[in-house]
C-alpha positions in Angstrom: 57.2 50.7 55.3 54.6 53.4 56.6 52.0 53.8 54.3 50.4 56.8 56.1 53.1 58.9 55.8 56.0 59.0 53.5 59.6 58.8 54.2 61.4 61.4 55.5 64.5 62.6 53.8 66.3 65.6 53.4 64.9 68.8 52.2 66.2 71.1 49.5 63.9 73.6 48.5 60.6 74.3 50.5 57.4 75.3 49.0 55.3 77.8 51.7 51.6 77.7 51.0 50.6 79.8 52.8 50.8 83.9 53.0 50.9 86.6 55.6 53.0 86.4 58.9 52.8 82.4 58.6 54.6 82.6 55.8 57.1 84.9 56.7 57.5 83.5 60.0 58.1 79.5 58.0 60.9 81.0 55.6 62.3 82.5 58.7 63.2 79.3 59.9 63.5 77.7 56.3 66.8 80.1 55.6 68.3 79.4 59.2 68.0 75.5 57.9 69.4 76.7 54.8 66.7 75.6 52.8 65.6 76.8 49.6 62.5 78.6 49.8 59.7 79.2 47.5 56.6 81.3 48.0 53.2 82.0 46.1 51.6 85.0 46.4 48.8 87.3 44.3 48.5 90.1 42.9 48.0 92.9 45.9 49.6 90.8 48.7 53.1 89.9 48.1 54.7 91.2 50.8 55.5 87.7 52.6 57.0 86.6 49.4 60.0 89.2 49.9 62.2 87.3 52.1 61.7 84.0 49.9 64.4 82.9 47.6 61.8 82.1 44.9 58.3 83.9 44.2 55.7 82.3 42.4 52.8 84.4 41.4 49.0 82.7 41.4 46.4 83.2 39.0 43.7 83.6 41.9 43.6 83.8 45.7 41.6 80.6 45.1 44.8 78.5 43.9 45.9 78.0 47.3 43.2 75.4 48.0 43.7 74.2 44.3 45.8 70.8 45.2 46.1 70.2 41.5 47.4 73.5 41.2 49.6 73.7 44.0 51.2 69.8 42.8 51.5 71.9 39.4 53.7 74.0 41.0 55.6 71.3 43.0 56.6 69.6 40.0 57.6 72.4 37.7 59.9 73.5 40.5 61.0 70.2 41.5 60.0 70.8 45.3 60.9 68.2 48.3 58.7 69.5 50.9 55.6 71.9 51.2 54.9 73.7 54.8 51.1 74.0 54.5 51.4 76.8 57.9 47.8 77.0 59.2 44.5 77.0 57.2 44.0 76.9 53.5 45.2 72.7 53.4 47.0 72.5 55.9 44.5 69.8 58.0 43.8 68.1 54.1 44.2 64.1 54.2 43.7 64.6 50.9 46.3 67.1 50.1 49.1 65.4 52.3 48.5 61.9 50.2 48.0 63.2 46.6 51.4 65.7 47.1 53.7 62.4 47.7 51.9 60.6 45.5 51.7 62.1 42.4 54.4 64.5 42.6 56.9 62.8 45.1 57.5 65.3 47.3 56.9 65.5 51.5 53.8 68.3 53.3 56.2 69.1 56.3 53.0 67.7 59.2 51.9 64.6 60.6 50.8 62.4 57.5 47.7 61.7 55.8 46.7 58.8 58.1 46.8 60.6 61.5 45.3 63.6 59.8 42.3 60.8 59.0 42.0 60.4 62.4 42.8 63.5 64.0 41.6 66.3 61.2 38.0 64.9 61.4 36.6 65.7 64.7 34.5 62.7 65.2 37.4 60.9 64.5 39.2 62.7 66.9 36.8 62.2 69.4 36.5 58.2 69.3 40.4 58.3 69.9 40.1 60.3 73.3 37.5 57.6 73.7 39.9 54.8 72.9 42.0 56.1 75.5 39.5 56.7 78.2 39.9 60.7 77.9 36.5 62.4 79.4 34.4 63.7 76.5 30.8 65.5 76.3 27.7 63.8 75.1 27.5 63.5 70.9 26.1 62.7 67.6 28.5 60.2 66.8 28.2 60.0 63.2 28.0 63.3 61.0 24.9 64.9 59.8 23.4 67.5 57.5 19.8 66.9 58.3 18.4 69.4 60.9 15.8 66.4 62.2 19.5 64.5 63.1 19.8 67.5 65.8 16.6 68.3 67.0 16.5 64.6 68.2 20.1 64.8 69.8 19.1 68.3 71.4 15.8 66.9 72.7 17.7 64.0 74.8 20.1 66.2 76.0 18.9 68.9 76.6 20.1 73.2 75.8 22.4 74.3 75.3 23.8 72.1 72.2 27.3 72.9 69.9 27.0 72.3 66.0 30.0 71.8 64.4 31.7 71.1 61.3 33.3 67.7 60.8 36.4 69.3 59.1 35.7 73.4 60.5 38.9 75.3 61.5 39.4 78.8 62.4 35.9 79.4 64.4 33.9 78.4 61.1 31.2 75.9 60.9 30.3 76.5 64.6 27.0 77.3 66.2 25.6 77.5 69.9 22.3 76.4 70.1 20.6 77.9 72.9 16.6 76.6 72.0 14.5 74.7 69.8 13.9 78.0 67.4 17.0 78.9 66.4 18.2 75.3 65.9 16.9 75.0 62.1 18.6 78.2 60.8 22.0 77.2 63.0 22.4 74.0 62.0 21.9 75.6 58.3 24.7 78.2 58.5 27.1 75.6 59.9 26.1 72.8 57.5 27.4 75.9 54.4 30.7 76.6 56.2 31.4 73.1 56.5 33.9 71.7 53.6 32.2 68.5 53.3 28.6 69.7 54.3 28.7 68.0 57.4 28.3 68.3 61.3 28.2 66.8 64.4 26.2 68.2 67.6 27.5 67.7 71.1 26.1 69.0 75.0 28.0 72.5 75.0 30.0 73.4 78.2 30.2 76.8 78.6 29.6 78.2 81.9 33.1 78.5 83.9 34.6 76.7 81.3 38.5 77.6 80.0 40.0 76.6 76.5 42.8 75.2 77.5 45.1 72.9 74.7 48.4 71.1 74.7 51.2 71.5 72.8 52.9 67.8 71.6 55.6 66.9 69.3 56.6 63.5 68.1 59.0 61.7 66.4 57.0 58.9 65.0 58.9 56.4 67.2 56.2 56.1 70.1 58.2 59.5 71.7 56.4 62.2 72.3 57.1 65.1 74.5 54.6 67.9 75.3 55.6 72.2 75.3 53.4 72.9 78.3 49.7 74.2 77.6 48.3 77.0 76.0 45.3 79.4 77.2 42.7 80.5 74.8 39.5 81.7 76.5 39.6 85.3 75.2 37.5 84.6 72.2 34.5 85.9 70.0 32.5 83.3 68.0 34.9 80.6 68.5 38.1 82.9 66.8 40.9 83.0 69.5 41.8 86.8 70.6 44.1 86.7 72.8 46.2 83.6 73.8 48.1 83.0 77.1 50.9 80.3 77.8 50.9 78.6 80.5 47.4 79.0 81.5 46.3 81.4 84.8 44.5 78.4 85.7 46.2 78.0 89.5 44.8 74.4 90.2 48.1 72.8 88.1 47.3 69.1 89.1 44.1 69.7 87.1 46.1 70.9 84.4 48.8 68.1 84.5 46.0 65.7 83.8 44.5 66.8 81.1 48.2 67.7 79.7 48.6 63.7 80.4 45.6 62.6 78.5 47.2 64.6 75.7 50.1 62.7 76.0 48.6 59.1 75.8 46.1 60.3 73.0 49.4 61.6 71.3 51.2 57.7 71.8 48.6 55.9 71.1 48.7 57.0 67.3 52.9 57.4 68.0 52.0 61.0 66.9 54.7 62.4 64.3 55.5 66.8 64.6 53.4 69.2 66.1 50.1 69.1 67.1 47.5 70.5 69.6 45.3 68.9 71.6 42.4 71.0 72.7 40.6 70.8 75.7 37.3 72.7 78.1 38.5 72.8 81.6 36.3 74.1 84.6 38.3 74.8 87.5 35.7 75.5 89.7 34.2 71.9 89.5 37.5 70.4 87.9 35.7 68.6 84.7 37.2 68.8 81.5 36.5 67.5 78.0 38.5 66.9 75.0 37.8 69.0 72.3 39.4 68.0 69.6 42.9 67.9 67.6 45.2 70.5 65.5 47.1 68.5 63.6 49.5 71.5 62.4 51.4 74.2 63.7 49.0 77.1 65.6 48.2 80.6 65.5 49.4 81.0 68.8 52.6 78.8 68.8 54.5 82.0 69.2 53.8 81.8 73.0 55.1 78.1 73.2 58.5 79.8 71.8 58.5 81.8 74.3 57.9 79.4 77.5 60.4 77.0 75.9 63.0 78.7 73.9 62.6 76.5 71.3 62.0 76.9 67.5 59.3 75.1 67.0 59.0 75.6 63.2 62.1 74.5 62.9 61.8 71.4 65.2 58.7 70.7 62.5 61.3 71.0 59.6 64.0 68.6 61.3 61.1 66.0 61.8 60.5 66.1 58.5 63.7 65.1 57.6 64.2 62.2 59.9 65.8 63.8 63.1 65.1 62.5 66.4 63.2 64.4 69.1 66.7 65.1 70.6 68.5 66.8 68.1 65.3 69.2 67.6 66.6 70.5 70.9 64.0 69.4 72.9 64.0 67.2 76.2 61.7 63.8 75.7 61.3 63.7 79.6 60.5 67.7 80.4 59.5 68.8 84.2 56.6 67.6 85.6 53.7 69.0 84.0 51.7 70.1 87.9 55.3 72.6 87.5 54.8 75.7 85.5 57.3 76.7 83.7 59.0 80.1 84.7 58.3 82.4 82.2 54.5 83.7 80.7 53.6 85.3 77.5 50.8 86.6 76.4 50.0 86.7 72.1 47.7 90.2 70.8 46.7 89.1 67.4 45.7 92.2 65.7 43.3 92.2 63.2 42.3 94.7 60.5 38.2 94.6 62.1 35.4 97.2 62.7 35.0 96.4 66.4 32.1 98.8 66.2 30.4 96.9 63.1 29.9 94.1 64.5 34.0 93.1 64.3 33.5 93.5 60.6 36.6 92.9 58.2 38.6 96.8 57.5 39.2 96.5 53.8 41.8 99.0 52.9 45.8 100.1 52.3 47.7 99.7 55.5 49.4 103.4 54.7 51.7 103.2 57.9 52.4 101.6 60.7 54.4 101.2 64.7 54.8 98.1 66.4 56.4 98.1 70.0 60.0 97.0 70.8 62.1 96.3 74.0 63.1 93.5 76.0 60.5 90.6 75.9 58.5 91.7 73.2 58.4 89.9 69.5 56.2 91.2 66.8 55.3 88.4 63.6 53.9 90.3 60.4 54.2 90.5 56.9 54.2 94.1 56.9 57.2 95.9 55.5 57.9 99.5 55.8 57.9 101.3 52.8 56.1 98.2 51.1 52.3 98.5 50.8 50.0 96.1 52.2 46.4 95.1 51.3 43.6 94.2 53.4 41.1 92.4 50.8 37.9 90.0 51.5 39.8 87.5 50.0 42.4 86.2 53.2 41.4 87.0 56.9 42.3 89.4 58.5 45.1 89.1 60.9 47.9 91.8 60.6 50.1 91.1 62.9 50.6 89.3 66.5 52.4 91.0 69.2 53.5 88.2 71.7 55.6 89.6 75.2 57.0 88.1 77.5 58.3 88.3 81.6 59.0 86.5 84.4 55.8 86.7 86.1 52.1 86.9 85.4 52.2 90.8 86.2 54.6 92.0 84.6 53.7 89.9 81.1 50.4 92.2 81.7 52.2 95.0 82.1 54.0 94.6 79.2 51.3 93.9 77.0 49.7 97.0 78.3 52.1 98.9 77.1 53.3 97.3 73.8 49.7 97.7 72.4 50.6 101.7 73.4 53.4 101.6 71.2 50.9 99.9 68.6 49.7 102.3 65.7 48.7 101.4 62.1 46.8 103.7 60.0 44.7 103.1 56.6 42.5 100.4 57.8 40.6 99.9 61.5 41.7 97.6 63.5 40.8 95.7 67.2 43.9 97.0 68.6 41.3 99.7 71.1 39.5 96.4 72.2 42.9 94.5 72.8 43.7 97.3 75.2 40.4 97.4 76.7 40.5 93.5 77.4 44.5 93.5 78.8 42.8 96.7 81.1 40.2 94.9 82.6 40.6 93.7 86.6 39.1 90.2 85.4 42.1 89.7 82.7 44.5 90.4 85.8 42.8 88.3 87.7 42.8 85.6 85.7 39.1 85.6 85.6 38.0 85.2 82.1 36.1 82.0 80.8 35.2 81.2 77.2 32.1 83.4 77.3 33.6 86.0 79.1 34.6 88.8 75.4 31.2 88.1 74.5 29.3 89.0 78.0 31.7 91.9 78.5 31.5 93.1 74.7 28.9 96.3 76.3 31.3 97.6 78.8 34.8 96.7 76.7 33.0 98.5 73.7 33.0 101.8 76.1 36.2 101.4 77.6 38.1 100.7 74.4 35.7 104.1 73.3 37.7 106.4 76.3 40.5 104.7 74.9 40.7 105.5 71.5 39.3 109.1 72.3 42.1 109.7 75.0 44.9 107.6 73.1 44.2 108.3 68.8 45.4 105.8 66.7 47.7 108.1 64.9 51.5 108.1 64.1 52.5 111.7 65.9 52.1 115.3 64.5 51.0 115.8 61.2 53.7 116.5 59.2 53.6 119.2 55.9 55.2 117.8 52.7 56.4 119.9 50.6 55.5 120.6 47.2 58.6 119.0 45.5 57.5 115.8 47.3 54.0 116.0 47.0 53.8 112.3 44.5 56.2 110.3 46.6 54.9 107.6 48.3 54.5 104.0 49.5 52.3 103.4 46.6 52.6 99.8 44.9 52.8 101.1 41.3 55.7 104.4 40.2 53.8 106.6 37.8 56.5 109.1 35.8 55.8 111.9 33.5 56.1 110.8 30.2 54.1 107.4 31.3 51.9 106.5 28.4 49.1 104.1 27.2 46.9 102.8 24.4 43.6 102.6 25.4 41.1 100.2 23.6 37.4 99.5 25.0 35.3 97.6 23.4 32.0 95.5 24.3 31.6 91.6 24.4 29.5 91.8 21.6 32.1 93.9 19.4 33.7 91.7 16.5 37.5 91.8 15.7 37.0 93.7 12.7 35.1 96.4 14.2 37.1 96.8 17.1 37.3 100.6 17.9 40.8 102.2 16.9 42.6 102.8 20.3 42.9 106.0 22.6 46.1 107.5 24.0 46.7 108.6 27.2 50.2 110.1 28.6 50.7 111.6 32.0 52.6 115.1 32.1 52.6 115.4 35.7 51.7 113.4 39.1 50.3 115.4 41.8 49.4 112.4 43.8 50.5 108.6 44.1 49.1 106.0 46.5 48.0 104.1 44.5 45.5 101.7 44.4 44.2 103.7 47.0 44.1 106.9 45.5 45.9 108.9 42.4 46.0 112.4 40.8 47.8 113.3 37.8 47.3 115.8 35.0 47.2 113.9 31.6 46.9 114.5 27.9 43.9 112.1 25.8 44.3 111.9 22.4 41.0 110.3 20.6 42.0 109.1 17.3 40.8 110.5 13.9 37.4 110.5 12.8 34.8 111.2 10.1 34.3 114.4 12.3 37.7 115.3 12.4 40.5 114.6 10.1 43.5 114.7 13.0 44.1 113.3 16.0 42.2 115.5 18.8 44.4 116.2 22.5 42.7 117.1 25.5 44.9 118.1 28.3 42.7 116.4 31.8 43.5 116.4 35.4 42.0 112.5 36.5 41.8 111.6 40.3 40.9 108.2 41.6 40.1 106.6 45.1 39.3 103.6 46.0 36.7 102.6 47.9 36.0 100.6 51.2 34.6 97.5 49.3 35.9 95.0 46.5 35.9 96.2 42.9 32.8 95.1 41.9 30.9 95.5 45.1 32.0 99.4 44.6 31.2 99.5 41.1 28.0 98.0 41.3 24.7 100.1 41.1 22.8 98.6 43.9 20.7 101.0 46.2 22.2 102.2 49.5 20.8 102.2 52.2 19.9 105.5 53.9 20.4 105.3 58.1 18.0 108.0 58.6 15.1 105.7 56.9 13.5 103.3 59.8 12.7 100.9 57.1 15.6 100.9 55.2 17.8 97.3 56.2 21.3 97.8 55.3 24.0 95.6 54.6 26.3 96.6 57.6 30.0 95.1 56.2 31.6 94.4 52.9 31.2 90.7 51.7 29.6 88.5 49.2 26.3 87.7 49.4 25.0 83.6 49.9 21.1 84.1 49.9 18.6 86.5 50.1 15.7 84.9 52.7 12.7 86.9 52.3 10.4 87.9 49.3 8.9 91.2 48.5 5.2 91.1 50.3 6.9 88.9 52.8 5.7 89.5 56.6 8.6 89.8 58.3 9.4 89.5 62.5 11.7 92.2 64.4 15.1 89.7 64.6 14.2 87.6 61.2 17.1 86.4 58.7 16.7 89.2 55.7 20.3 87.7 54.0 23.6 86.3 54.7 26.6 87.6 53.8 30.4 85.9 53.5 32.7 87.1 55.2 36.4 85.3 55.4 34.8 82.6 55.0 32.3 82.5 57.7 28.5 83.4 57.3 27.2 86.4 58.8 23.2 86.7 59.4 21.7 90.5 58.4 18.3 90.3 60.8 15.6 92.9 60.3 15.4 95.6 63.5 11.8 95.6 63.0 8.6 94.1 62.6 6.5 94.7 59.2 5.8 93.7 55.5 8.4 93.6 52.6 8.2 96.0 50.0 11.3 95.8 48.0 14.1 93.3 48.2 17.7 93.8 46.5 18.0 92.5 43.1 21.9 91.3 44.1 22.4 87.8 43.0 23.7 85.0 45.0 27.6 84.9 44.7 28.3 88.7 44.1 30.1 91.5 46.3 27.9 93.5 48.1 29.3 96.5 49.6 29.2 97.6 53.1 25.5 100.3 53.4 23.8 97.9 50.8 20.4 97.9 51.0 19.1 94.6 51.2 15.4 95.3 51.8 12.4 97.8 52.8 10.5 96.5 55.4 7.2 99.0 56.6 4.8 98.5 59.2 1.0 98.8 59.0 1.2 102.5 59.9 3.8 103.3 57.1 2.0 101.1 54.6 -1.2 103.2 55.5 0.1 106.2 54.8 
């Protein structure tokens, strides 16, 4: 018997661990298999867990990297299979092993042992190796020591890529473009790694596409590809928009590096999906192997769409033993230098400051639109009338818009307008910048390479601008509610009259027998319910007797709340904020929580110096000072703790400020 995988069998009832459209989109195809389903979910984002059969709340968003807590839940609901979607564990060796091990039951992928070898990008690498598949120069064993990298950088020369051993998602990734900022960059990547390590290789950036493959196997040796994927529209590594097939024209170049996946793919008799990524220049025709996503994609939308084939549900019939052929896909499909007939193009949108540096939108999604019509398919956990929650604890994808058409121009079109018929309010989101890109002559053309977002991000910034100006994100006319409607809304929690409380505050310090008698609170009308964002109600607080007063005192109140645009205790906190009209006043500029504060007050400082960094979904963001000078007052925030977007994180004044 395999010992890297276990056996496959039938499945029952289907643990998702996962959230957001992924999860919604892998009960989708769950219920069409008839499969039990069972989701997880917290507090403030349930909203994928509707369409499950089973719900199963966490204690923390943390719990769905917990694989102690997640086999807890396996065997108290006596699961056969987990679908780990994409991120959180879905790559983990680990994970996949200890799941069949300890609590007998199947993660729907390919098996710990080719996630050994494919999950880990050095690993990964050595196999295109094995099978004589071009890759750029390398460290080839991981690192965290910065001296490991200046020596690699100095033999190959700039520009150099830093990356995590186990990074996914765009984290743990840094170009290197000279020997000064290689100390700090290797740093940053180093954190964002899981295991704290990296591996450097010769970047190749200039004309260079993202192309990757789309395989499947069966664990026999058979193992059929879904055409390629295009992903060049990107911004610090995170994919944008994605594009299947690929504008790339030159197809024989593309039906070799689609073959190289193929016999990388065989050679390990490769079992469900997985990706195999690739840089392809057509202008010189070199490529490289990248590496491997062993799991289903983002972007695997668009493969749906070029194939007609459910590919989450090809992933669940692997899992159970089925043959390639009764997944309804073809083990000998066209030749690859023949593109298939149809393109589609996928429009994640994501809940992002564009202006703030692409900043996460924390906030209540209070409405939204998305487009409809022939060729056009819209994956999202939203739910009208259902509120949704964008919070620093998940990313921030909302929703993916994917269209489709028989030609290159008309997919455009299409896009084009879908992204019209867009609108969500309550949070900002990318969606002017999507419309800006799918605008742009070059994106018609077929012109845009990997650094293309990022050399454009001046002139998109301004078009997407005109377009938000001329085109408002709004859902139509205003519309005046009347007063006998005034409290209903899409709020996550019904407050009635007559709702009442007991109300006891007490310190840590307080002992049980000198606890505080409670407080009473009762609401006699609502004037305004969305919550958590925002509530108004008049109220009546009855304090109980004391030495003061012999009776109960009522007050009759009117309380309002709103919530702010940070977590709970980054807007509670009582940090200073900064003031935008102060020169030496250096701000926190988006919502996060705060990994190390690099300078020290009386610290000279340079104009584009470190000053913190701040975690955001999981990558590190650098705050650099806008000025030259000397440091006279850093924040007292601790290491670990929410900071709130306009923190100030340090006064920095110049000679002429400090002599006056």
């Amino acid at each position: 018997m395999d010992t890297t995988q276990p056996p496959r069998r039938p499945i029952k009832r289907l643990l998702v661990a996962n959230r957001g459209e992924i999860a919604t989109r892998i009960v989708s195809s769950a219920r069409e298999l008839e499969i039990e389903t069972y989701a997880i979910y917290v507090s403030g984002d349930d909203s994928h867990a509707v369409r499950a059969n089973h719900a199963v709340k966490l204690p923390s968003a943390s719990t769905f990297m917990s694989i102690d807590g997640l086999i807890e839940i396996i065997e108290h609901y006596k699961i056969d299979a987990v679908h780990p979607g994409y991120g959180f564990l879905s790559e983990s060796e680990d994970f996949s092993r200890r799941v069949w091990k300890e609590a007998g039951a199947v993660v729907v992928g390919p098996g710990w042992g080719i996630l050994s070898s494919t999950g880990d990008k050095l690993k990964a690498r050595q196999l295109a190796e094995q099978c004589n598949v071009p890759v750029s120069p390398a460290l080839r064993q991981p690192t965290n020591n910065v001296e490991d990298v200046q020596r690699f950088a100095s033999g190959v020369g700039f520009p150099i890529m830093v990356k995590a051993v186990d990074g996914g998602g765009g984290r743990g990734i840094r170009l290197i473009c000279s020997k000064d900022q290689l100390p700090a960059l290797v740093k940053r990547a180093v954190e964002e790694s899981p295991s704290k390590q990296v591996f450097a290789e010769k970047a190749a950036v200039d004309g260079f596409r993202h192309i990757e493959v789309q395989i499947i196997g069966d664990g026999s040796g058979t193992v059929t590809h879904l055409w390629e994927r295009e992903c060049s529209i990107q911004r610090r590594y995170q994919k944008i928009i994605e594009l299947a097939p690929s504008v790339v024209s030159d197809r024989k170049l593309i039906a070799k590096v689609i073959e190289d996946a193929l016999r990388m793919a065989r050679h390990i008799h490769y079992v469900s999906l997985g990706t195999f990524e690739f840089l392809v220049n057509p202008a010189t025709k070199e490529y490289y192997f990248l590496e491997v996503n062993p799991r289903l994609q983002v972007e695997h939308t668009i493969t749906e769409s070029i194939s007609m084939t459910d590919i989450v549900k090809a992933q669940l019939l692997l899992a159970q033993g089925a043959p390639l052929t009764q997944c309804g896909l073809s083990v000998a499909p066209g030749s690859p230098e023949v593109p298939p007939s149809a393109h589609s193009i996928q429009l994640r949108i994501t809940a992002e400051n564009v202006r703030s540096d692409w900043s996460l939108s924390i906030g209540k999604i209070t409405s939204f639109q998305f487009p409809s019509g022939n060729g056009i398919r819209v994956d999202t956990h939203l739910i009208s009338g259902r509120p949704a929650v964008v919070s620093a604890d998940f990313d921030s994808l909302v929703a993916k818009v994917i269209v489709t058409a028989s030609s290159w121009k008309d997919v455009v079109r299409k896009a084009r307008r879908a992204l019209e018929d867009t609108r969500i309010a309550g949070v900002k989101t990318n969606l002017d910048m999507l419309k800006a890109i799918v605008a742009h002559s070059d994106f018609l053309n077929g012109q845009c390479d990997t650094q293309w977002l990022e050399s454009k991000q001046e002139e998109l910034l301004r078009s997407s601008q005109r377009i938000a100006e001329a085109h408002p994100n709004t859902l139509g006319p205003d519309i005046t509610t009347s007063s006998s409607t005034a409290s209903v809304s899409t709020a996550n929690t019904l407050f009635r009259k007559g709702d009442a409380w007991s109300i006891a505050i007490s310190s840590p310090t307080t002992k049980a027998n000198e606890k505080p008698p409670p407080h009473h609170l009762e609401l006699t009308r609502v004037l305004r319910n969305d919550f958590p964002t925002s509530l108004s109600a008049e109220l009546l607080f009855t304090t109980p007797s004391s030495a003061s007063s012999a009776t109960p005192q009522t007050t009759p109140y009117t309380i309002t709340l709103s919530s702010t645009s940070a977590s709970a205790s980054a807007a509670t906190s009582h940090h200073r904020r900064g003031n935008p009209s102060y020169p030496s006043h250096i701000s926190i500029p988006f919502p996060g929580k705060l990994v190390e504060v690099l300078i020290d007050e009386g610290d000279v400082v340079k104009e584009g110096d470190v000053i913190c960094v701040v975690q955001q979904m999981k990558m590190e963001l650098e705050v650099r000072s806008p000025r030259s000078g000397r440091v006279t007052w850093v924040t007292e925030a601790e290491d670990g703790e929410d900071v709130a977007e306009g923190m100030l994180a340090a006064v920095i004044e110049t000679a002429q400020e400090n002599r006056l």
